[in-house]
C-alpha positions as CSV (number, residue, x, y, z in Angstrom):
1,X,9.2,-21.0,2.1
2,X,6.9,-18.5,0.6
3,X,4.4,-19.7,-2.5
4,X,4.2,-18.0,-5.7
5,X,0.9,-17.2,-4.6
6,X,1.1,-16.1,-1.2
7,X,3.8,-13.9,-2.2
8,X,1.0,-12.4,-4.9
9,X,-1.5,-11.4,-2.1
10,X,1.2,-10.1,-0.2
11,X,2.5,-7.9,-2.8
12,X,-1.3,-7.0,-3.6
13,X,-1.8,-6.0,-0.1
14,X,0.9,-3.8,0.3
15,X,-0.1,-2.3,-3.0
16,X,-3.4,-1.7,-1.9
17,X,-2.5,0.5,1.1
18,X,0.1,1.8,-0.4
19,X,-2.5,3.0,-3.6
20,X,-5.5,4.2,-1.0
21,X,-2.9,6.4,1.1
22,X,-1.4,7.8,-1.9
23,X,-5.2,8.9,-3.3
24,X,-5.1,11.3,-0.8
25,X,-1.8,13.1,-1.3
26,X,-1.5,16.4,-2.9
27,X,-4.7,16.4,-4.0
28,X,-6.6,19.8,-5.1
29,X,-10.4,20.2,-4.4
30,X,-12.7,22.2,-7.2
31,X,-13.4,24.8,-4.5
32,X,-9.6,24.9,-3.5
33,X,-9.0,26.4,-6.7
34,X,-11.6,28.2,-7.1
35,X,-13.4,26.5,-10.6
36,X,-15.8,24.0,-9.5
37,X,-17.8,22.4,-12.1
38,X,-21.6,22.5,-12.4
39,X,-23.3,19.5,-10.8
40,X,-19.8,18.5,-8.8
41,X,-19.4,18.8,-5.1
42,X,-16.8,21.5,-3.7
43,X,-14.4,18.6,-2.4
44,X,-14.1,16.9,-6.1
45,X,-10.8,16.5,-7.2
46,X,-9.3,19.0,-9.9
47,X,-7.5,17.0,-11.4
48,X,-7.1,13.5,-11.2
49,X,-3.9,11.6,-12.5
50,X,-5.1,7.6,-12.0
51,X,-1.9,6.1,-13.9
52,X,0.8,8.3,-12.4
53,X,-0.7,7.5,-8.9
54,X,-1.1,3.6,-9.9
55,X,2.6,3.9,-11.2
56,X,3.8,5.4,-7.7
57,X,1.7,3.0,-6.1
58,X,3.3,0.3,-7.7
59,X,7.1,1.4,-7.5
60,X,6.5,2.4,-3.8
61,X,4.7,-1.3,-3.0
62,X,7.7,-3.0,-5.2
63,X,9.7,-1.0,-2.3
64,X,8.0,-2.3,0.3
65,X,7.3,-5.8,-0.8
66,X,10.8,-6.9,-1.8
67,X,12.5,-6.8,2.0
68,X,9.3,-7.9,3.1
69,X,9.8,-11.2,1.0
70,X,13.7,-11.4,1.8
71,X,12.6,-11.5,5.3
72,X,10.4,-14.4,4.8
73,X,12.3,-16.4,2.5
74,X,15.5,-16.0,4.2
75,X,13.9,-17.6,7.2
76,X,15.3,-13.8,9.4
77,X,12.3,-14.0,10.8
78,X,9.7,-16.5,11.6
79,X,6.4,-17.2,13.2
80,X,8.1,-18.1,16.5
81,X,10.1,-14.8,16.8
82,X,7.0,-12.7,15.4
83,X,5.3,-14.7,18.5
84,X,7.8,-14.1,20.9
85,X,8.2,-10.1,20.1
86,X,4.5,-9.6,20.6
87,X,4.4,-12.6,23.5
88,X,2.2,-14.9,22.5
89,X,3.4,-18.6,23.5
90,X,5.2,-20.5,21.0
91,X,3.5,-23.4,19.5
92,X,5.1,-26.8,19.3
């Protein structure tokens, strides 16, 4: 059974990678288009949109998370089968 939590860090896990990948996603430079502002480097962001990428990061994680906690919870998979896949011994 998964805590309330563990299943908080896992969620803010996911969320995290999912968040740092998407930073770099369609993203326009200054000297991509061509209008870079005094006292910025070339490779600055044009335009930065933090709470539509936070609310994508979000609704992908939410995507992610939810089978991942149906896996664990449901018992589908366990720590002896994740041992066995990658052949490790089992414990106990």
């Amino acid at each position: 059974m998964i805590g309330v939590f563990s299943a908080f860090v896992l969620f803010a896990m996911v969320w995290a990678m999912v968040f740092l990948i998407g930073l770099q996603m369609g993203q326009d430079t200054q000297g991509d288009r061509g209008e870079r502002v005094p006292g910025t480097h070339a490779g600055s962001p044009a335009e930065f949109h933090l709470w539509r990428r936070v609310f994508w990061a979000t609704a992908i994680a939410l995507a992610i998370w939810v089978p991942l906690v149906w896996v664990i919870v449901s018992g589908v998979l366990g720590i002896d089968d994740l041992r066995r896949i990658t052949g490790r011994p089992v414990q106990g």
